[in-house]
mmCIF file as gemmi writes it, N, C-alpha and C atoms, coordinates in Angstrom:
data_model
loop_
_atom_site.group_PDB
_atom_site.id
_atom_site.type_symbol
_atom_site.label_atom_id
_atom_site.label_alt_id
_atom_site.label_comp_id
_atom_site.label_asym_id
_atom_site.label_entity_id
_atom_site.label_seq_id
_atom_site.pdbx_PDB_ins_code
_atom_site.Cartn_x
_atom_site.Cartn_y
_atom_site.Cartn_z
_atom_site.occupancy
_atom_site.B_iso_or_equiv
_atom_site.pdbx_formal_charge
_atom_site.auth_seq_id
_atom_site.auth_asym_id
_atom_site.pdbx_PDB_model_num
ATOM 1 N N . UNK Axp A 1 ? 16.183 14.175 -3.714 1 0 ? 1 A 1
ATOM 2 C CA . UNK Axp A 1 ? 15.162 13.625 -4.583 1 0 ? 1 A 1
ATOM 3 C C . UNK Axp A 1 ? 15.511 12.209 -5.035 1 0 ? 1 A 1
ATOM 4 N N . UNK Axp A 2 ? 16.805 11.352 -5.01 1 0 ? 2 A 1
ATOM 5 C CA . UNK Axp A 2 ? 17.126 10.785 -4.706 1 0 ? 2 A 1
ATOM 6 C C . UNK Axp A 2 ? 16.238 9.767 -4.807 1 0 ? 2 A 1
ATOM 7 N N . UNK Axp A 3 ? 15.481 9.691 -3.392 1 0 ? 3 A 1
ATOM 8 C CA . UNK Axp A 3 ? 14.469 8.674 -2.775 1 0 ? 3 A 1
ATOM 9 C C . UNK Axp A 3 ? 13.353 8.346 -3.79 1 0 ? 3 A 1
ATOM 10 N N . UNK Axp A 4 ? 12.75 9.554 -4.517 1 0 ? 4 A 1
ATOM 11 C CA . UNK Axp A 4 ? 11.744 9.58 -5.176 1 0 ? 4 A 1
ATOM 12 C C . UNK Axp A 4 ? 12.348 8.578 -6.65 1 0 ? 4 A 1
ATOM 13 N N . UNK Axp A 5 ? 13.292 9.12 -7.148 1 0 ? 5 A 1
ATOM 14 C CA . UNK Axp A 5 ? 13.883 8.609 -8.371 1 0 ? 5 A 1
ATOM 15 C C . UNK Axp A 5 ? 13.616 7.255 -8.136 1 0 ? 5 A 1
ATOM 16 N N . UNK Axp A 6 ? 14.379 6.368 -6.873 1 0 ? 6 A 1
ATOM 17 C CA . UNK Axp A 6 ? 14.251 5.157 -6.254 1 0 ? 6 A 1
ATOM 18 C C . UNK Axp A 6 ? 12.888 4.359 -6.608 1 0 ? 6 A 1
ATOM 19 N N . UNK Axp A 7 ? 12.249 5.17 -6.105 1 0 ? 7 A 1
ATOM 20 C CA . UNK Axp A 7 ? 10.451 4.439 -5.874 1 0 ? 7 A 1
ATOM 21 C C . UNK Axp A 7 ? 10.261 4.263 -7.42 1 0 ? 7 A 1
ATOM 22 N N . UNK Axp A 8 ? 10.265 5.015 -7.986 1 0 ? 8 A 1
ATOM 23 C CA . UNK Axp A 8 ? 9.869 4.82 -9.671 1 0 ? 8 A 1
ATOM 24 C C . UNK Axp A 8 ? 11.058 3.982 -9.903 1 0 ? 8 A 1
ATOM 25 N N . UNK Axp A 9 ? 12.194 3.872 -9.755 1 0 ? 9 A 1
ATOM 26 C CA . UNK Axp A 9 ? 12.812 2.171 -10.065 1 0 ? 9 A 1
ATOM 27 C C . UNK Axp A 9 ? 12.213 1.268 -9.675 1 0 ? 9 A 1
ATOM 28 N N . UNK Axp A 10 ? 11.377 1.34 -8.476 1 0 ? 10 A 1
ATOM 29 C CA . UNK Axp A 10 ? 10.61 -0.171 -7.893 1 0 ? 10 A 1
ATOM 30 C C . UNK Axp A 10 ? 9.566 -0.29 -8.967 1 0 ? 10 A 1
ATOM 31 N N . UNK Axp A 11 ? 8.592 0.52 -8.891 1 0 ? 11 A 1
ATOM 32 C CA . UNK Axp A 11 ? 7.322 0.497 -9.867 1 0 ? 11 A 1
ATOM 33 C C . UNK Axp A 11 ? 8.038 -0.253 -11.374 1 0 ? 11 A 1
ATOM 34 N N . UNK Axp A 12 ? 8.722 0.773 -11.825 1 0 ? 12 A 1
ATOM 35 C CA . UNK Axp A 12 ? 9.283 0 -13.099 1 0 ? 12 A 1
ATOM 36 C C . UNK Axp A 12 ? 9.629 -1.138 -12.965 1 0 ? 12 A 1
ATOM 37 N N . UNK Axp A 13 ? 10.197 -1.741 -12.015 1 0 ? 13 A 1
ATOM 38 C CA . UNK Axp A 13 ? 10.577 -2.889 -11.972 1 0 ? 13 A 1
ATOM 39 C C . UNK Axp A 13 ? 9.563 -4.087 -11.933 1 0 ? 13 A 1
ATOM 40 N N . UNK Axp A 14 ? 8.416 -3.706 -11.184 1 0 ? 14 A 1
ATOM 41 C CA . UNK Axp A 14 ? 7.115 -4.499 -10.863 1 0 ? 14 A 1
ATOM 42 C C . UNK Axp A 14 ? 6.241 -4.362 -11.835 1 0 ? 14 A 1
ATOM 43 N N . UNK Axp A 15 ? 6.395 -3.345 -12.611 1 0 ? 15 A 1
ATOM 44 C CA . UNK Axp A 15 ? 6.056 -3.115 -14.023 1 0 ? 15 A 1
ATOM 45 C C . UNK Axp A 15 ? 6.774 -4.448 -14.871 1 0 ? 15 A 1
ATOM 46 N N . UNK Axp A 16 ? 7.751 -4.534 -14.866 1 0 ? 16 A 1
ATOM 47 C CA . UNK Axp A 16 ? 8.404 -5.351 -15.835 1 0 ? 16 A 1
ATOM 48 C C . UNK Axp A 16 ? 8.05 -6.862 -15.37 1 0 ? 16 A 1
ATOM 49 N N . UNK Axp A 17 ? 7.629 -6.737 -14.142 1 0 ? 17 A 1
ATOM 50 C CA . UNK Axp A 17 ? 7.863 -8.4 -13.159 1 0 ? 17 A 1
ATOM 51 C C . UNK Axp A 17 ? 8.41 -9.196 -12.678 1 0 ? 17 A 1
ATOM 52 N N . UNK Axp A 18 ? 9.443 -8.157 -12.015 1 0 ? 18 A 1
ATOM 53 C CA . UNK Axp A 18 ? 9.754 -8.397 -11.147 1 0 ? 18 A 1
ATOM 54 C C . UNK Axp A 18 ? 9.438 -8.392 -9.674 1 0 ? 18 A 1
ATOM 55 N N . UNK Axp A 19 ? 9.159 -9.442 -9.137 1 0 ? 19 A 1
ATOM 56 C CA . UNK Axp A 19 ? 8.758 -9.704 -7.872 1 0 ? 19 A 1
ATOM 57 C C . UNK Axp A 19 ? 9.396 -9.112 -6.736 1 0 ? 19 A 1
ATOM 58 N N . UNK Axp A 20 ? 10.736 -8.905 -6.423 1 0 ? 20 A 1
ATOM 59 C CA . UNK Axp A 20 ? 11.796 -9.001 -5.893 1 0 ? 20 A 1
ATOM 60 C C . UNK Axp A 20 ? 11.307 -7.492 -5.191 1 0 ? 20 A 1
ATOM 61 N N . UNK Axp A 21 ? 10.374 -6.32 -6.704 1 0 ? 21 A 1
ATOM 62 C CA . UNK Axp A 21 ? 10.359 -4.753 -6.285 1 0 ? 21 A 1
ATOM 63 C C . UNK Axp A 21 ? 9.576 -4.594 -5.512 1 0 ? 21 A 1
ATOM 64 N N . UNK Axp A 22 ? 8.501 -5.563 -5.329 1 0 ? 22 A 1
ATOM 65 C CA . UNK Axp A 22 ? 7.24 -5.68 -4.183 1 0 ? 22 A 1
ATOM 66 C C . UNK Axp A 22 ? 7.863 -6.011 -2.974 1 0 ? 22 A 1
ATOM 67 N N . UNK Axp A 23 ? 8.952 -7.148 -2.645 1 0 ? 23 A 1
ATOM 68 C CA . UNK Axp A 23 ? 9.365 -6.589 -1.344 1 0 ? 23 A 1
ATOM 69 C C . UNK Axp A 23 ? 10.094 -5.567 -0.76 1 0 ? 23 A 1
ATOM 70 N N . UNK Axp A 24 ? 10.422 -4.825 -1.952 1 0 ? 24 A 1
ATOM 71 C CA . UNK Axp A 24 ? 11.811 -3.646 -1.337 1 0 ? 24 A 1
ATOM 72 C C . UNK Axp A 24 ? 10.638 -2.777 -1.283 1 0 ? 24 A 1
ATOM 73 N N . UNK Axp A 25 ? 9.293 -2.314 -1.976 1 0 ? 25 A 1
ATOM 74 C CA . UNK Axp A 25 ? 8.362 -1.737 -2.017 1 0 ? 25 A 1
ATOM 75 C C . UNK Axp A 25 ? 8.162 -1.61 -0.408 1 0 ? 25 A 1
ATOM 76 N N . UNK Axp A 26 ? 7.363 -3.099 -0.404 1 0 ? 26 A 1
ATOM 77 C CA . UNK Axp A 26 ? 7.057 -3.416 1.419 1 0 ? 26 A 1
ATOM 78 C C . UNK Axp A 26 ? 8.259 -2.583 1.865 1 0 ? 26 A 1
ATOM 79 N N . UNK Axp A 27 ? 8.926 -3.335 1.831 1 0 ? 27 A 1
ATOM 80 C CA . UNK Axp A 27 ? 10.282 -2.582 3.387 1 0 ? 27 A 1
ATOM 81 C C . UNK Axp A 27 ? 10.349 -1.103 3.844 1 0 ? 27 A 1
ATOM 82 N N . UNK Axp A 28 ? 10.234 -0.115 2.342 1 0 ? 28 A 1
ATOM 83 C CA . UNK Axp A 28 ? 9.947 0.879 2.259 1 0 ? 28 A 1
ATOM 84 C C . UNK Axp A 28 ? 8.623 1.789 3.083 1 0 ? 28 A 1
ATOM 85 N N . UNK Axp A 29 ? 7.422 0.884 2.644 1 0 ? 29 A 1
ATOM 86 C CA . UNK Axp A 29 ? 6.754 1.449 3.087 1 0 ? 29 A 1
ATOM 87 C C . UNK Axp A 29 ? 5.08 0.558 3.938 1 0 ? 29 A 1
ATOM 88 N N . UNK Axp A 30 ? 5.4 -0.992 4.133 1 0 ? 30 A 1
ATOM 89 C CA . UNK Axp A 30 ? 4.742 -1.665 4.969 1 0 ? 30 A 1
ATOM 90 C C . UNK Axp A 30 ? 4.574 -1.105 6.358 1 0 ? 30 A 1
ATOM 91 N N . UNK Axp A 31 ? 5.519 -0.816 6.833 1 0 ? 31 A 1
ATOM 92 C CA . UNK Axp A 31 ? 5.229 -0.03 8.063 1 0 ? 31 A 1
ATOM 93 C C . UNK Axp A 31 ? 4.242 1.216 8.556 1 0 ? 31 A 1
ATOM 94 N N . UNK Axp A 32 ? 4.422 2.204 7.407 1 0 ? 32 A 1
ATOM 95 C CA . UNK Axp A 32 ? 4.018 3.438 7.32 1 0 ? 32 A 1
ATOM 96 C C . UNK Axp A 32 ? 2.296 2.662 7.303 1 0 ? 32 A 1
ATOM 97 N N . UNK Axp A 33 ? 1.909 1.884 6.338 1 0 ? 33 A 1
ATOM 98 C CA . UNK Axp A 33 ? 0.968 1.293 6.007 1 0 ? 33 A 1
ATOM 99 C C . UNK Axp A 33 ? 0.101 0.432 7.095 1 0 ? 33 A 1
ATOM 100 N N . UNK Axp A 34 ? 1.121 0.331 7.726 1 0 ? 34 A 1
ATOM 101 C CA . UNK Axp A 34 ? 0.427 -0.782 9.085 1 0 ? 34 A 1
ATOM 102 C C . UNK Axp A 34 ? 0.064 0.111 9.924 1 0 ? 34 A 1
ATOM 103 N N . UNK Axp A 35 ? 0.644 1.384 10.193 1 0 ? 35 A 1
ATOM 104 C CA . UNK Axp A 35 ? 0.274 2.15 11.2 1 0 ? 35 A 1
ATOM 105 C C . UNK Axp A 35 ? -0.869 2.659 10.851 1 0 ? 35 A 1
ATOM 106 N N . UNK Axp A 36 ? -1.204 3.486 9.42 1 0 ? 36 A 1
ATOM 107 C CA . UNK Axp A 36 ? -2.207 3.8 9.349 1 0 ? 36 A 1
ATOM 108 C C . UNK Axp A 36 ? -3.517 3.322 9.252 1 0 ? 36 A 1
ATOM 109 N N . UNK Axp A 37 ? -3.252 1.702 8.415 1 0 ? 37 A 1
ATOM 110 C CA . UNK Axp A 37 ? -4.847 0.912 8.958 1 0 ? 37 A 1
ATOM 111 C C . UNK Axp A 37 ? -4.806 0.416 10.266 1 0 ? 37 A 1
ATOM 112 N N . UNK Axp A 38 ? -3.776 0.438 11.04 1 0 ? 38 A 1
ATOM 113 C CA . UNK Axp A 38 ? -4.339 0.198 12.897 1 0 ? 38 A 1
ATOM 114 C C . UNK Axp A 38 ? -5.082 1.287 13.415 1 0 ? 38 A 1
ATOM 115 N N . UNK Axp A 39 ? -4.501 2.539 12.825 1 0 ? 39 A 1
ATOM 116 C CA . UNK Axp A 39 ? -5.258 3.649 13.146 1 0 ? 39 A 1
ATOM 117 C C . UNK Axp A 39 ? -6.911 3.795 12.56 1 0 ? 39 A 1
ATOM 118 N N . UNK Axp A 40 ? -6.635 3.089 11.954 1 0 ? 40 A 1
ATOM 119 C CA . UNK Axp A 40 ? -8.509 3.397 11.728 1 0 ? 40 A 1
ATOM 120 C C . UNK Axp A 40 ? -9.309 1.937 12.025 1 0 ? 40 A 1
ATOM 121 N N . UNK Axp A 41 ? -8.505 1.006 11.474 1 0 ? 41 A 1
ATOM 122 C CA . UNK Axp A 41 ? -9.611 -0.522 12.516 1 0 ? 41 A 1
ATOM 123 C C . UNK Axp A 41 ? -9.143 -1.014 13.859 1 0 ? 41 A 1
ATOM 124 N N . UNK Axp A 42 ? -8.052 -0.5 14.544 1 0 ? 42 A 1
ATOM 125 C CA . UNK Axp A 42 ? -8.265 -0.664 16.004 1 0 ? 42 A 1
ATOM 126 C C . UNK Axp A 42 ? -7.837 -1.988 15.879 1 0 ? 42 A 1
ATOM 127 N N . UNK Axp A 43 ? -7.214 -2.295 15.16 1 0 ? 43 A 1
ATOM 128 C CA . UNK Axp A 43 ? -7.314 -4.462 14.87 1 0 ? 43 A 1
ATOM 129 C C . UNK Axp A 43 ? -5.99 -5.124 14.097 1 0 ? 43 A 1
ATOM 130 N N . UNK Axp A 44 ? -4.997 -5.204 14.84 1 0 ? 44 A 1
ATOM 131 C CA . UNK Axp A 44 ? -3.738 -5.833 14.454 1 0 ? 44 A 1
ATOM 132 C C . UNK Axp A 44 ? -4.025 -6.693 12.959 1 0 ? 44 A 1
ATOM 133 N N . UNK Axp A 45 ? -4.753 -7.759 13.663 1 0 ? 45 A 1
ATOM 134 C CA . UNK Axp A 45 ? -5.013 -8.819 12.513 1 0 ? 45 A 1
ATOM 135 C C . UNK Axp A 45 ? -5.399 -7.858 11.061 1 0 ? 45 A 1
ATOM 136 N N . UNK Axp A 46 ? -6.463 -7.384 11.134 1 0 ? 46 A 1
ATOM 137 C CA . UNK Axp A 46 ? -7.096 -6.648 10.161 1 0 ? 46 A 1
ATOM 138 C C . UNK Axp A 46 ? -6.279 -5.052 9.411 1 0 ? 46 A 1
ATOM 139 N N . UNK Axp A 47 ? -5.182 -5.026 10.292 1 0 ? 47 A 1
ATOM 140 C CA . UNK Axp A 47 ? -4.345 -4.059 9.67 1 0 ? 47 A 1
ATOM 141 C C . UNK Axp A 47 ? -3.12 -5.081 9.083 1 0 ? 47 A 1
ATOM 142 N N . UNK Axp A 48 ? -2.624 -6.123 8.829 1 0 ? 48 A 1
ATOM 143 C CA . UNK Axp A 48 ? -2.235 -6.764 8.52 1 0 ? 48 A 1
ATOM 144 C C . UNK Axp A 48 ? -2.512 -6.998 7.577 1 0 ? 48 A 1
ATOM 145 N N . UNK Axp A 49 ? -4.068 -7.582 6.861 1 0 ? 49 A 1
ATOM 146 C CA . UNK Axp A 49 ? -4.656 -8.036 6.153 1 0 ? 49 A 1
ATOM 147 C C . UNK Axp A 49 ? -4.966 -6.918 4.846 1 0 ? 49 A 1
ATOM 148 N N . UNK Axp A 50 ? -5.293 -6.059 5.606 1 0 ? 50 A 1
ATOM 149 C CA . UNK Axp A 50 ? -5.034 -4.47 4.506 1 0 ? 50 A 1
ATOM 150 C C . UNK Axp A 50 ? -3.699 -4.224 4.357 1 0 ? 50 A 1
ATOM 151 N N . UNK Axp A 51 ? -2.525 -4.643 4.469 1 0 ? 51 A 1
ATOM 152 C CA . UNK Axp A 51 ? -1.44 -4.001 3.996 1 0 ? 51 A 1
ATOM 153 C C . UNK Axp A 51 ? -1.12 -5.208 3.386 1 0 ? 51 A 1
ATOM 154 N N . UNK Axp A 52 ? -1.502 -6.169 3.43 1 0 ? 52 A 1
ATOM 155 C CA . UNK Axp A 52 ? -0.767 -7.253 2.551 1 0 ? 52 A 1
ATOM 156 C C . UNK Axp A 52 ? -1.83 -7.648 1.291 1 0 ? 52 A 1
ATOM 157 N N . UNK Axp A 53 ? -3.371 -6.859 1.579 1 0 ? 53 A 1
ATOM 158 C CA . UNK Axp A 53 ? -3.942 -6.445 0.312 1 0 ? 53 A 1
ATOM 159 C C . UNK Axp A 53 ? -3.694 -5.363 -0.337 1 0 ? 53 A 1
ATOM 160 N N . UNK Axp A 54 ? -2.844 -4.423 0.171 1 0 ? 54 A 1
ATOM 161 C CA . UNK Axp A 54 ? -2.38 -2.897 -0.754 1 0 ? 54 A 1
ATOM 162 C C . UNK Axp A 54 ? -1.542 -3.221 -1.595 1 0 ? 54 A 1
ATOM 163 N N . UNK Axp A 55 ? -0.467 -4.383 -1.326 1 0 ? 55 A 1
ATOM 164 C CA . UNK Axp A 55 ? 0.451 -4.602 -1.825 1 0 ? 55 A 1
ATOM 165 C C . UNK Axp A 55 ? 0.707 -5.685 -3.002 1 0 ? 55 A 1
ATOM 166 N N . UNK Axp A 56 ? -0.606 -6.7 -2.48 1 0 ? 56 A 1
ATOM 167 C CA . UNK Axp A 56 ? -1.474 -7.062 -3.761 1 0 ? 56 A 1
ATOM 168 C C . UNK Axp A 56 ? -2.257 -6.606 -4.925 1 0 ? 56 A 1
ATOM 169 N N . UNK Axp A 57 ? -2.566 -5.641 -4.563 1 0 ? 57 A 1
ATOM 170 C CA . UNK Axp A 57 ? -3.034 -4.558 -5.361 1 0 ? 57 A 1
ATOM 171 C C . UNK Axp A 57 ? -2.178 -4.336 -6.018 1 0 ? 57 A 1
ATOM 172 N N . UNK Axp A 58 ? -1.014 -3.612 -5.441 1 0 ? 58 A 1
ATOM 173 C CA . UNK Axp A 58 ? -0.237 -2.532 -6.223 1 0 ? 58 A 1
ATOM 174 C C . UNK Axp A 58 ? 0.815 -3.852 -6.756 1 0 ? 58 A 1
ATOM 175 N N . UNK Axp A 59 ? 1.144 -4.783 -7.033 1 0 ? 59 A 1
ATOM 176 C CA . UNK Axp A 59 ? 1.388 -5.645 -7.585 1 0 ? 59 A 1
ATOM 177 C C . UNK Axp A 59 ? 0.565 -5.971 -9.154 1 0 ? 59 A 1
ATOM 178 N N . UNK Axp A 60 ? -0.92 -6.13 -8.864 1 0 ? 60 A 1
ATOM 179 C CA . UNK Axp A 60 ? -1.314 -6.185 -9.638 1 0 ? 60 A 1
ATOM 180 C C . UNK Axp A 60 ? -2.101 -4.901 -10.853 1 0 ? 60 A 1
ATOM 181 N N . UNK Axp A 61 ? -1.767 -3.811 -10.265 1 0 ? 61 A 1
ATOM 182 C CA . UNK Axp A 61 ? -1.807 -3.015 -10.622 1 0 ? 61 A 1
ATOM 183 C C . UNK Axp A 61 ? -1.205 -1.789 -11.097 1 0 ? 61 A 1
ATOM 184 N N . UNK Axp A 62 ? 0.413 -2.461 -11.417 1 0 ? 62 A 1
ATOM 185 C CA . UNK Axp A 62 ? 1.801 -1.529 -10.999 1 0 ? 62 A 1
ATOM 186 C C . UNK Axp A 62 ? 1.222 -0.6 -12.432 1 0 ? 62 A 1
ATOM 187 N N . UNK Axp A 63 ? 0.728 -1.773 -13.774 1 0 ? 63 A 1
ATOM 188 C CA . UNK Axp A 63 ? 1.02 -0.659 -14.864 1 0 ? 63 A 1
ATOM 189 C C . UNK Axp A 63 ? 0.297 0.009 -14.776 1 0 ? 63 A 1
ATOM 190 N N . UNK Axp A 64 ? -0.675 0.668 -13.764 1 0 ? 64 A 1
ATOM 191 C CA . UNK Axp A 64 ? -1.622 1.35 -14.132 1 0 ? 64 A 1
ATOM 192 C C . UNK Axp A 64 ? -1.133 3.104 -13.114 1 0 ? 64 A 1
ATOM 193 N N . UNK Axp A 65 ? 0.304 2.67 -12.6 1 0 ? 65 A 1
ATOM 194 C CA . UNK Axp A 65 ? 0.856 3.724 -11.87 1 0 ? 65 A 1
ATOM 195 C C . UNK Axp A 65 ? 1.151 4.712 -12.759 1 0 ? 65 A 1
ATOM 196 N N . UNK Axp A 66 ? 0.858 6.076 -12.38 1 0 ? 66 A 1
ATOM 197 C CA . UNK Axp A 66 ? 1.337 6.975 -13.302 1 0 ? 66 A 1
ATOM 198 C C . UNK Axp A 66 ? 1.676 8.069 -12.963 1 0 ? 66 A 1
ATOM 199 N N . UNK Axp A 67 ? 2.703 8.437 -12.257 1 0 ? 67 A 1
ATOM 200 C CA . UNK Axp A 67 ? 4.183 9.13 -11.602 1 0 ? 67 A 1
ATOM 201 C C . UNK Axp A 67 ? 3.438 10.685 -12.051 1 0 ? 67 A 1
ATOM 202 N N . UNK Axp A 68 ? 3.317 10.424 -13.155 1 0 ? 68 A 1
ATOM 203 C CA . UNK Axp A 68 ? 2.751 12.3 -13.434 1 0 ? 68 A 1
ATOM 204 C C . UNK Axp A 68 ? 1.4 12.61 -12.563 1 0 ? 68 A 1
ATOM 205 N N . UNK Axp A 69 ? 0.959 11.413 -11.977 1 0 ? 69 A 1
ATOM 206 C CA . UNK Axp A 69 ? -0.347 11.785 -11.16 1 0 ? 69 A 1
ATOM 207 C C . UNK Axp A 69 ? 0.197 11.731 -9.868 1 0 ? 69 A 1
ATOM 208 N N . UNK Axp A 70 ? 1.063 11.056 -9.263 1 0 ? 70 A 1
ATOM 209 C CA . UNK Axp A 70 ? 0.803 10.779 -7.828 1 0 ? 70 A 1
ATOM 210 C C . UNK Axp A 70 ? 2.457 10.348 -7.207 1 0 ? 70 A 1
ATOM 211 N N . UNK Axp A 71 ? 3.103 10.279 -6.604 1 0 ? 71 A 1
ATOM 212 C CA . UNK Axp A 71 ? 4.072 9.76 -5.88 1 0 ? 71 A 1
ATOM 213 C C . UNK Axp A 71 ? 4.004 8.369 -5.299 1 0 ? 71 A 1
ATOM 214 N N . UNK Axp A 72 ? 4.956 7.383 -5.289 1 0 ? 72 A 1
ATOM 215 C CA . UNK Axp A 72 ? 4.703 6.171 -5.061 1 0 ? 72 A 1
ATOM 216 C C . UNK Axp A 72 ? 3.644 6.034 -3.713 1 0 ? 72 A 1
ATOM 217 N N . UNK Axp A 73 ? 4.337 6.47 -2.412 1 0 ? 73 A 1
ATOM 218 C CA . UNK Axp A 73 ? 3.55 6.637 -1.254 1 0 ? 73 A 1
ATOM 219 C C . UNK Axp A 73 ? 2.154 6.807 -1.679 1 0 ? 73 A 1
ATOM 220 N N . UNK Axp A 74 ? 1.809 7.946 -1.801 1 0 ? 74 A 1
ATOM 221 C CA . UNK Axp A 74 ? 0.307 7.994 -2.237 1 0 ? 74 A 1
ATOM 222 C C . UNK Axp A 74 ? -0.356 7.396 -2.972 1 0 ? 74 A 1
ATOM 223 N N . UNK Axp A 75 ? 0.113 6.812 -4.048 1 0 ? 75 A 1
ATOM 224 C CA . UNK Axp A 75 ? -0.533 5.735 -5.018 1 0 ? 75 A 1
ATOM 225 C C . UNK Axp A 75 ? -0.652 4.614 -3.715 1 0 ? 75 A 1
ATOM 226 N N . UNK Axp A 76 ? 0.188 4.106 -2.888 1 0 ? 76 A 1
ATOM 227 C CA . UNK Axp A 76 ? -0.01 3.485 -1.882 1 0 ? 76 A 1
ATOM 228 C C . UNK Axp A 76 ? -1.027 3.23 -0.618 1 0 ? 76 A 1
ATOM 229 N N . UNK Axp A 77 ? -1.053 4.584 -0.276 1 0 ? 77 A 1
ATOM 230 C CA . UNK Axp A 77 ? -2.098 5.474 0.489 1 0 ? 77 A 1
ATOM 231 C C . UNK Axp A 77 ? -3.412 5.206 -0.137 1 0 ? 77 A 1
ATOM 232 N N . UNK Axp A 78 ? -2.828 5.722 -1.754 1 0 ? 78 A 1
ATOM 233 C CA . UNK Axp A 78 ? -4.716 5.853 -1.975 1 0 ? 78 A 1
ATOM 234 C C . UNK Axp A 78 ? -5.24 3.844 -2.101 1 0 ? 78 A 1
ATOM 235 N N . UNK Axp A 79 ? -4.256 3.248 -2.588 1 0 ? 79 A 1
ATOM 236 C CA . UNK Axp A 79 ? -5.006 1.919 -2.389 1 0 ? 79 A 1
ATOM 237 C C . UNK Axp A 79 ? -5.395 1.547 -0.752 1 0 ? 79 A 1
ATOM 238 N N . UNK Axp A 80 ? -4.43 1.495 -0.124 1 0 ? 80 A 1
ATOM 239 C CA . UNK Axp A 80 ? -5.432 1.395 1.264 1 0 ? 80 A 1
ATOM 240 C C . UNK Axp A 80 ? -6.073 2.396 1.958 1 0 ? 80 A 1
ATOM 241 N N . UNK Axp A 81 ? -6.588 3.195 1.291 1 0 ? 81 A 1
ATOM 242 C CA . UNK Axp A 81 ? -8.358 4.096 1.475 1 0 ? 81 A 1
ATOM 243 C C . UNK Axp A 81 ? -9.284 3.395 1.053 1 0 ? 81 A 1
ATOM 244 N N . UNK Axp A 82 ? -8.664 2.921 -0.142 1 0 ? 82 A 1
ATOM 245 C CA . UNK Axp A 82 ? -9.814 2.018 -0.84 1 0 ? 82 A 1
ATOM 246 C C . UNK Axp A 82 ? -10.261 1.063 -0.413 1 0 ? 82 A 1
ATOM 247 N N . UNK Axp A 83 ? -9.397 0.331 0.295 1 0 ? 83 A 1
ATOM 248 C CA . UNK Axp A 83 ? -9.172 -1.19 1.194 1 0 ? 83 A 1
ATOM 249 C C . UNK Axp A 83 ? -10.18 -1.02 2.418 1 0 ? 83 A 1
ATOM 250 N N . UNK Axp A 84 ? -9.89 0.193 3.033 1 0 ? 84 A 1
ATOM 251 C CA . UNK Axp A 84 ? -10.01 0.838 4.045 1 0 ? 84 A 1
ATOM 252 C C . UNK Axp A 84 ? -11.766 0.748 3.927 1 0 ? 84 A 1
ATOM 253 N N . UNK Axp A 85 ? -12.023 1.912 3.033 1 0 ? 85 A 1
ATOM 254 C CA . UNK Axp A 85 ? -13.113 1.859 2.521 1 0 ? 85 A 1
ATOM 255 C C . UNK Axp A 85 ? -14.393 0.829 2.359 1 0 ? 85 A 1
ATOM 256 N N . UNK Axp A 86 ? -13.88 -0.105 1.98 1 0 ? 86 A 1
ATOM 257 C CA . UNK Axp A 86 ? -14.292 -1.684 1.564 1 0 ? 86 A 1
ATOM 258 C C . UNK Axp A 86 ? -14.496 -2.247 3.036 1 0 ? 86 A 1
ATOM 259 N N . UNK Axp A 87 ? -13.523 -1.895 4.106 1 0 ? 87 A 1
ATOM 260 C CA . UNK Axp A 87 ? -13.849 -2.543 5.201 1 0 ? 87 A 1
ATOM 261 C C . UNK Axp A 87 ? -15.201 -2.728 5.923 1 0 ? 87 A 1
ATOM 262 N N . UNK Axp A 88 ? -15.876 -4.006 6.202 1 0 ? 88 A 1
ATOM 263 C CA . UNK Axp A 88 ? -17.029 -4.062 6.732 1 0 ? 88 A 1
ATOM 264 C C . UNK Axp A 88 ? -17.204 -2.957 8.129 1 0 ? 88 A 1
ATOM 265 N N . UNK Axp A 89 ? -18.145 -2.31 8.712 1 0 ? 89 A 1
ATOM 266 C CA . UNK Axp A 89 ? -17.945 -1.328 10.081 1 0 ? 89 A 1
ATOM 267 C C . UNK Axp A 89 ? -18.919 -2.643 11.121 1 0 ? 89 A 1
ATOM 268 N N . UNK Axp A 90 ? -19.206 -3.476 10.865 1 0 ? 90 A 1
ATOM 269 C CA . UNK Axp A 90 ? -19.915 -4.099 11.993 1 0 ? 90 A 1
ATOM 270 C C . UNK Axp A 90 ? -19.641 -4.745 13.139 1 0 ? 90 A 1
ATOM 271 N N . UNK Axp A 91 ? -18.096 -4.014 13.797 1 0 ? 91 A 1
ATOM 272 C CA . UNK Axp A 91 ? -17.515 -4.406 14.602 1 0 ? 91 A 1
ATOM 273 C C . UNK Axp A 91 ? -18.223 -3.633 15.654 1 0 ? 91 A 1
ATOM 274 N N . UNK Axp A 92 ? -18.156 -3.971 16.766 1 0 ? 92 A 1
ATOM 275 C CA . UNK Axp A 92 ? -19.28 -3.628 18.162 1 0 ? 92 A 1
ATOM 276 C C . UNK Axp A 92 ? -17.791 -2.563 18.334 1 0 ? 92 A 1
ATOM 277 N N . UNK Axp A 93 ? -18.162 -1.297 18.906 1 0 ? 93 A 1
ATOM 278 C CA . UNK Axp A 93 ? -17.266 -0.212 19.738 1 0 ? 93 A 1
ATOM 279 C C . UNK Axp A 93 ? -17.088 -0.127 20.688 1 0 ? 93 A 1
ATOM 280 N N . UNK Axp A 94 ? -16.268 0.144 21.897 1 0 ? 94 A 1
ATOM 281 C CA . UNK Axp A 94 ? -16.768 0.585 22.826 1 0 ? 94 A 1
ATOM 282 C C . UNK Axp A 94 ? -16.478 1.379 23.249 1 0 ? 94 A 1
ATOM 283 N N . UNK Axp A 95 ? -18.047 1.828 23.898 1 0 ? 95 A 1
ATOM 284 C CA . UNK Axp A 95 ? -18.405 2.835 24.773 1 0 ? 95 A 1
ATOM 285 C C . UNK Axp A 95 ? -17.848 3.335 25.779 1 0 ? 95 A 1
């Protein structure tokens, strides 16, 4: 459990403002994050652009984290659903 204890040191820390917890944040879990918006827009660039808006988010939104609701990851997760969400669909598919 360890790991978990960890993540709520980052939050607290980005809570307080420190910058430094948003990249150990990223390192942690940018990856996990990139895979899953490639998986749904098909689009390097644009999975890029959602993980470096999740993380803007959760930057600007650290105090509103609240550990008794959710686990860092998922507070993570759920901002890029939201991102996700927001994404325009008027990209042509193909058939």
């Amino acid at each position: 459990m360890q790991g978990h204890r960890d993540e709520q040191a980052l939050v607290a820390r980005m809570q307080a403002g420190e910058r430094a917890a948003v990249a150990e944040l990223y390192d942690l879990y940018g990856g996990a994050l990139y895979a899953l918006a490639q998986r749904f827009t098909h689009d390097a660039v644009e999975a890029e652009e959602i993980v470096l808006d999740v993380f803007t988010q959760a930057w600007r939104k650290a105090c509103s984290y609240d550990a008794a609701r959710s686990n860092v990851m998922l507070w993570l997760v759920s901002l890029a659903g939201h991102r996700l969400r927001m994404q325009p669909t008027s990209r042509p598919t193909n058939a």
